[in-house]
N, C-alpha and C positions, 0 to 999 in steps of 0.2 A: 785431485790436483792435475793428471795429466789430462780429464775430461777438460778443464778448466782450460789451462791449457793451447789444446788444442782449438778452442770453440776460440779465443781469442786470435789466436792464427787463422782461423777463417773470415771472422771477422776484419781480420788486416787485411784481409784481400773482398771485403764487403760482401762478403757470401751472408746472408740475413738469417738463414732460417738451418736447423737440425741442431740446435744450441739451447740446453735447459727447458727441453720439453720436448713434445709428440711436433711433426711439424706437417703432420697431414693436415687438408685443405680445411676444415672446421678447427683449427686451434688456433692460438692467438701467437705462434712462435713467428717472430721479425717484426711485431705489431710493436708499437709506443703505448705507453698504458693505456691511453687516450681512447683504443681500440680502433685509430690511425693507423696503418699499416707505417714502418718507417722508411725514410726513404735511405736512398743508396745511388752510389753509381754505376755500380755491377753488382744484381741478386743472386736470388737462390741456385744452387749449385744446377747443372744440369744434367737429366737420366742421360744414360749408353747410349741411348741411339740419338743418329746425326737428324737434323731437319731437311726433308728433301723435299716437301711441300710447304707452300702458302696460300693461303686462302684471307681473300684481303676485303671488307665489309665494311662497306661507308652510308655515313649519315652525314645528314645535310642541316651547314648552317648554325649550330650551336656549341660552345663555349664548352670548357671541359667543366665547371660547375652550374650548368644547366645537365647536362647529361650525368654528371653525379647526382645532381636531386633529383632527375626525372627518371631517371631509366634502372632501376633497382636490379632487373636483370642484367646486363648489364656493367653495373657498376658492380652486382656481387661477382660477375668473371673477373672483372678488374681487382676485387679486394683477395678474391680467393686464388688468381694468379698472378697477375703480375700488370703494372702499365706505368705510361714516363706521365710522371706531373709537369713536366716541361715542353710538351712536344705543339709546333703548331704550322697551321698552315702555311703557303708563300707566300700568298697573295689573293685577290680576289678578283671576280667574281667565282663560280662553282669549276667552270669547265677547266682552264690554266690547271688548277690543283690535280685536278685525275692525270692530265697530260703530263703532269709534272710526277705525279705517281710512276707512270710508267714508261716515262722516258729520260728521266732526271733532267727535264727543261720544261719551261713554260712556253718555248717556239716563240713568243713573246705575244703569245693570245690574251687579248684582255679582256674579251666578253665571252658568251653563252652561244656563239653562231654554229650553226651547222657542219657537218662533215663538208660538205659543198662550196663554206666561206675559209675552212680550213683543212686543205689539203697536205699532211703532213707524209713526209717521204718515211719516215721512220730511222733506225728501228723502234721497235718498242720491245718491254721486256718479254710480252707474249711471245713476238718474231724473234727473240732471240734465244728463247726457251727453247722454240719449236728445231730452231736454228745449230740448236746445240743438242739434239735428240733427245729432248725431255717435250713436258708435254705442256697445254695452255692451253686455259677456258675463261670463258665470260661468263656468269648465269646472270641476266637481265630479267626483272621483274617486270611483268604487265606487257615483254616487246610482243609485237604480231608476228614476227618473223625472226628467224637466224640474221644477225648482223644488219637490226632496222635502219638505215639510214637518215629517220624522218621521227617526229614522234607521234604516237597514235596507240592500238593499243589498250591498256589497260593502265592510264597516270602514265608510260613509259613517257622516258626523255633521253633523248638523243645525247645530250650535253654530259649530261653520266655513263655514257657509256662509250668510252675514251678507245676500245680499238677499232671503233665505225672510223676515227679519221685517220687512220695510216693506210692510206693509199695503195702502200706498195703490200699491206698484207693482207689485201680485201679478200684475197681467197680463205687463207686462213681463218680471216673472221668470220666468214660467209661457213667454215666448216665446225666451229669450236667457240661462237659467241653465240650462246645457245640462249632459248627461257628458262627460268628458274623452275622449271616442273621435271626440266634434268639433276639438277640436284641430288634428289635425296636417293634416286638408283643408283647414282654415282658416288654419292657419302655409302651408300649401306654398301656396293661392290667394292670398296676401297680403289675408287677408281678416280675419285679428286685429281687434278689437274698439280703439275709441280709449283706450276706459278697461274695461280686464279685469282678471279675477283667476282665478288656477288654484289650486283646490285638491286637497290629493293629499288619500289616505283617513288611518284610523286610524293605518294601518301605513308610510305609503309618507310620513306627514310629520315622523314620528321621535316620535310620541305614545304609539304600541306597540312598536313592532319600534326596534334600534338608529339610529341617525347613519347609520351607511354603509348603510343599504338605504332610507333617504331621498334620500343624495345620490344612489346608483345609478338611483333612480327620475327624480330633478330631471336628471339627464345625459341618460338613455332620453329623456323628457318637452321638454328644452332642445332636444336637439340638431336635430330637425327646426324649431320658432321660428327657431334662429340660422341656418338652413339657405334659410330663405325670403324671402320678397322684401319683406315689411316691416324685416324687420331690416338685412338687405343695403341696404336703400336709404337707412338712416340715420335713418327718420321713428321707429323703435320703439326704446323703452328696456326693459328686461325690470330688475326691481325682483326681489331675492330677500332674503326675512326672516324674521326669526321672531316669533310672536304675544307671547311672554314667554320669559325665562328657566327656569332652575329651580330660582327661588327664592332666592339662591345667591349671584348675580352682581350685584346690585344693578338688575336688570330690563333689562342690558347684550345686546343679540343682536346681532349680526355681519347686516349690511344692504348690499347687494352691489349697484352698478349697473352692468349691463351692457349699456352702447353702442359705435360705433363710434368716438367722441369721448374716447371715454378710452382714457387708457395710464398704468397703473400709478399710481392715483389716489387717496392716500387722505383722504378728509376729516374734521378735527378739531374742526369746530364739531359740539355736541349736537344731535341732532335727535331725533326720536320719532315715532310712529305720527300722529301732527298734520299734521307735515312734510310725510308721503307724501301725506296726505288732501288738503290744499293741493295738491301735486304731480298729484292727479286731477283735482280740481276744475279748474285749469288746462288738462289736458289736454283736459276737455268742456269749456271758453269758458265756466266759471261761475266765480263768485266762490266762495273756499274758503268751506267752512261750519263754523258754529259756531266752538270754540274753535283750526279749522285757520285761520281771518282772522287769527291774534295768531300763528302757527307759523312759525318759520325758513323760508326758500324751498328746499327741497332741489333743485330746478332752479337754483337762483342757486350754492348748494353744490357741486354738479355739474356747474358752467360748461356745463347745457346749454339750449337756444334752445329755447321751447316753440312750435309754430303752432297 
């Protein structure tokens, strides 16, 4: 009775999972019999420790049930941890969305131009990360260079990689918007960035090439992050999304958090690319910016503890 109880007490407060079973990451504890994971507005409870990294991984262009049927990897970080069935883009086309990622404004960009058509003064959440003595990376897939300005390369594109246009932090980009062949030294040193973003190229974020040779790349790409000793120790959340739909879905992408604190988590309050931006901003100890101050808390969404 008092197990009873209690497990209804938690459920008042929509904690989903450690109630009438084992609720590690293979069992069905928060699922609907359906084997639906169910949903919630605030899930499973979170471990001790605070989140002081993000690490934030976008695909391009598709629907959050396009990415549920396509991308199994993927979708099982999504079933086995946690993601919002509500969450979606601003707007479109690709570039607005990342700007909007990391500056909580679209500047009022409406197309795919270049750093050179859109000089933005900033901040952005990296400059404010750095700004606040924490730390900030880009991993770009396929660039030729630290902080490409152009695309070329390997599929790199310009448009995806959102701190080539703040102006005022060209140096830092030029020092900490690196290729993705930094990564996996920096996942195994536990040396992840507090506020990151990995972008894959053309091909590898589902923009060219189909779903499943995105998620194959996001698996190759995850698997050494969830391997290393940020994520193991509970401080790193890894954020996996997509920039827009495809047009289709009503701007709906499937948004996956992947921490130690979840189990089978899914969240049903709306959120959007504001959310996440707020959720950075947090992570570098600055206030969200712009219209991410007025955006849901997806750390409060998330039941997870920001330090």
């Amino acid at each position: 009775m008092r197990r009873l109880t209690l497990c209804l007490l938690l459920l008042g407060t929509l904690v989903v999972s450690g109630c009438g079973g084992s609720s590690s990451p293979g069992s069905g504890a928060g699922r609907a019999s359906s084997g639906t994971p169910a949903a919630s507005s605030v899930p499973a409870a979170t471990t001790g420790k605070a989140v002081t990294k993000v690490l934030v991984v976008v695909v391009e262009n598709h629907s959050l049930d396009q990415m549920r049927a396509q991308m199994p990897y993927t979708y099982g970080l999504a079933r086995r941890f946690g993601y919002a069935a509500h969450y979606s883009g601003v707007t479109y086309p690709s570039l607005p969305n990342y700007i909007a990622i990391t500056s909580g404004s679209t500047h009022g960009i409406a197309d795919d131009d270049s750093p050179q058509a859109h000089r933005l003064g900033g901040p952005s959440v990296f400059g404010q990360a750095l700004a606040h003595g924490r730390t900030a990376a880009v991993y770009a897939d396929g660039m030729p260079s630290d902080c490409a300005l152009s695309n070329g390369g390997s599929d790199y594109a310009v448009k995806h990689n959102p701190w080539a246009y703040y102006v005022g932090e060209r140096a830092a980009c030029g020092r900490y918007d690196v290729p993705t062949s930094r990564l996996p030294r920096d996942a195994a040193h536990g040396r992840l960035p507090n506020v990151g973003m990995v972008i894959p190229n053309m091909c590898h974020d589902a923009h060219d090439c189909p779903l499943p040779v995105a998620d194959a790349w996001i698996r190759r790409t995850l698997t050494g992050v969830l391997a290393g000793p940020d994520w193991r120790s509970g401080h790193l959340a890894v954020v996996v999304t997509a920039d827009t739909d495809d047009r289709k879905a009503g701007n709906r992408v499937l948004t996956v958090v992947v921490h130690p604190g979840q189990r089978h988590s899914v969240v049903s309050r709306p959120l959007d690319h504001y959310a996440l931006s707020r959720l950075l901003s947090q992570v570098a100890h600055g206030r969200p910016l712009n219209r991410a101050a007025h955006a849901p808390s997806m750390a409060k969404a998330f039941g997870l503890r920001v330090g």
